[in-house]
C-alpha positions in Angstrom: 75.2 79.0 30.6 76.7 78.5 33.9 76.4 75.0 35.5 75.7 75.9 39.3 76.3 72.5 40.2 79.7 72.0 38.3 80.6 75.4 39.8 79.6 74.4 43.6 81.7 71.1 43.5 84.7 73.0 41.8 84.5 75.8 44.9 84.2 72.6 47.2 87.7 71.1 45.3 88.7 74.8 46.2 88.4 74.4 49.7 90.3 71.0 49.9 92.8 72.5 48.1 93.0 75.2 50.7 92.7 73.2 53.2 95.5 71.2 52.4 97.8 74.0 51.7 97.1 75.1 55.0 97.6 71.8 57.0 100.6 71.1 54.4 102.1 74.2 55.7 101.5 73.6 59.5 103.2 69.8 59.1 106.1 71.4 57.4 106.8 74.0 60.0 106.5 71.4 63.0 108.0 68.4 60.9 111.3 67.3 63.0 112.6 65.8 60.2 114.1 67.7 57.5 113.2 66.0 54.1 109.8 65.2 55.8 109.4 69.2 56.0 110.3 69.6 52.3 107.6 67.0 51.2 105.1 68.8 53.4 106.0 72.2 51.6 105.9 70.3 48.2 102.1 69.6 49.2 101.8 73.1 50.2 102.7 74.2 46.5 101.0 71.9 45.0 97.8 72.6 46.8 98.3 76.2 46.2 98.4 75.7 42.5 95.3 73.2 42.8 93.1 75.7 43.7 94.6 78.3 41.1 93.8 76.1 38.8 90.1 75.2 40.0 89.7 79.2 40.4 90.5 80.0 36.7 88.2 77.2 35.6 85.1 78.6 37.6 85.9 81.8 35.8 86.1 80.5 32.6 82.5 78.5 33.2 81.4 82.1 34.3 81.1 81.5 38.2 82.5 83.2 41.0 85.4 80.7 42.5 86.4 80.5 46.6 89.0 82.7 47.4 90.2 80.7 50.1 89.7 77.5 52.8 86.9 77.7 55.4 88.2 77.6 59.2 84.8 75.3 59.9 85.6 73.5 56.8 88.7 72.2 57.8 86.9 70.3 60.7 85.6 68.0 58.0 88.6 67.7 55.8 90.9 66.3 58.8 93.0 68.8 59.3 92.0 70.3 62.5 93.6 67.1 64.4 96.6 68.0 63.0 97.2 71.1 65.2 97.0 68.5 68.2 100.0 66.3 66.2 102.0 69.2 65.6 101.9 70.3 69.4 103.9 66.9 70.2 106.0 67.4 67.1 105.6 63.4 66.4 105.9 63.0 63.1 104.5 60.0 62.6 100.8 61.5 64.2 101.4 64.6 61.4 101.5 62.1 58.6 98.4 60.0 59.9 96.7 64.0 60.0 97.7 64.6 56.8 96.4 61.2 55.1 93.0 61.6 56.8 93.2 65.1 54.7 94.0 62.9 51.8 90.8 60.5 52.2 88.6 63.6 52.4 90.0 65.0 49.4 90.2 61.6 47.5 86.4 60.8 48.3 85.6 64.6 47.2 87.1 63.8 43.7 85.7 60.7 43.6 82.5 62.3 43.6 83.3 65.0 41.1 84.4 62.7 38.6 81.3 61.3 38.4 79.4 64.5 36.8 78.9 65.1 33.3 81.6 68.3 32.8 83.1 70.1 30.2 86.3 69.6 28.5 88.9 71.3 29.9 87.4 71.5 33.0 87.2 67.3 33.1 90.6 67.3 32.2 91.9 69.1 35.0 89.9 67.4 38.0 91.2 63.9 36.6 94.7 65.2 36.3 94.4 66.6 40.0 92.4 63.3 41.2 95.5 61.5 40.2 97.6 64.1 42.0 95.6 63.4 44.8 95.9 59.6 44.6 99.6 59.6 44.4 99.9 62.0 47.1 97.9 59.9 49.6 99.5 57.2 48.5 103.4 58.8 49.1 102.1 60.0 52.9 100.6 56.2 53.6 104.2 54.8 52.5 105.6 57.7 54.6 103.7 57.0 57.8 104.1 53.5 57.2 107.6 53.6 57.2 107.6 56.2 60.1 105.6 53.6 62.2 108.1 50.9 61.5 111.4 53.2 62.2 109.7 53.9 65.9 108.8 50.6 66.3 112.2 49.2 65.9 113.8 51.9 68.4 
């Protein structure tokens, strides 16, 4: 029997993830700083393998998974600001961008964690809520110590 709600929530997870692979890959293009770029691309990939993830387990619970990240979508996931913090290349703006993606997602997971799911599927949003969590938690660190390096010029 398929779960419509449990399927809906993972196609939402989806989306972030799509999201995020997107806007990882914009701040990793316009990144001025080298390792900074890498990190971004690192998000990218890991994003990118998110939503494979999420897709195969809306197959296996016998829904029909997103096939990719909604343009409007992105307006509510915090992305679309980053396009204006790419424009002046400032890398600190991108990593403020990029954590406000982060809170979205965070607060997305948050909520699916609180419905009754299957085993594996419970499993694997924990595992990527914890992904999630550690990632928002690198890019504060990062934009924190962005802030201070430009502060100190």
């Amino acid at each position: 029997m398929v779960d419509r709600n449990i399927i809906s929530t993972l196609n939402e997870l989806i989306e972030i993830s799509r999201d995020g692979e997107k806007g990882f890959a914009l701040a990793a293009k316009d990144s001025k700083d080298p390792a900074l770029a890498e990190f971004f691309r690192e998000g990218e990939q890991s994003c990118q393998v998110a939503a494979s993830e999420l897709q195969n387990a809306v197959r296996a619970m016998g829904g029909q998974p997103d096939e990719g990240g909604s343009a409007a979508g992105a307006v509510h996931r915090g992305w679309v600001s980053l396009k204006a913090a790419v424009s002046a290349r400032d890398d600190t703006a991108i990593l403020e961008e990029c954590e406000r993606g982060e809170d979205y997602a965070k607060a997305q997971y948050a909520a699916a964690m609180k419905l009754d799911m299957p085993e594996p599927v419970r499993s694997l949003v924990e595992r990527q809520y914890q992904g999630v969590i550690q990632n928002h938690d690198r890019i504060r660190d990062l934009r924190d110590q962005y802030r201070d390096q430009y502060r100190s010029v």
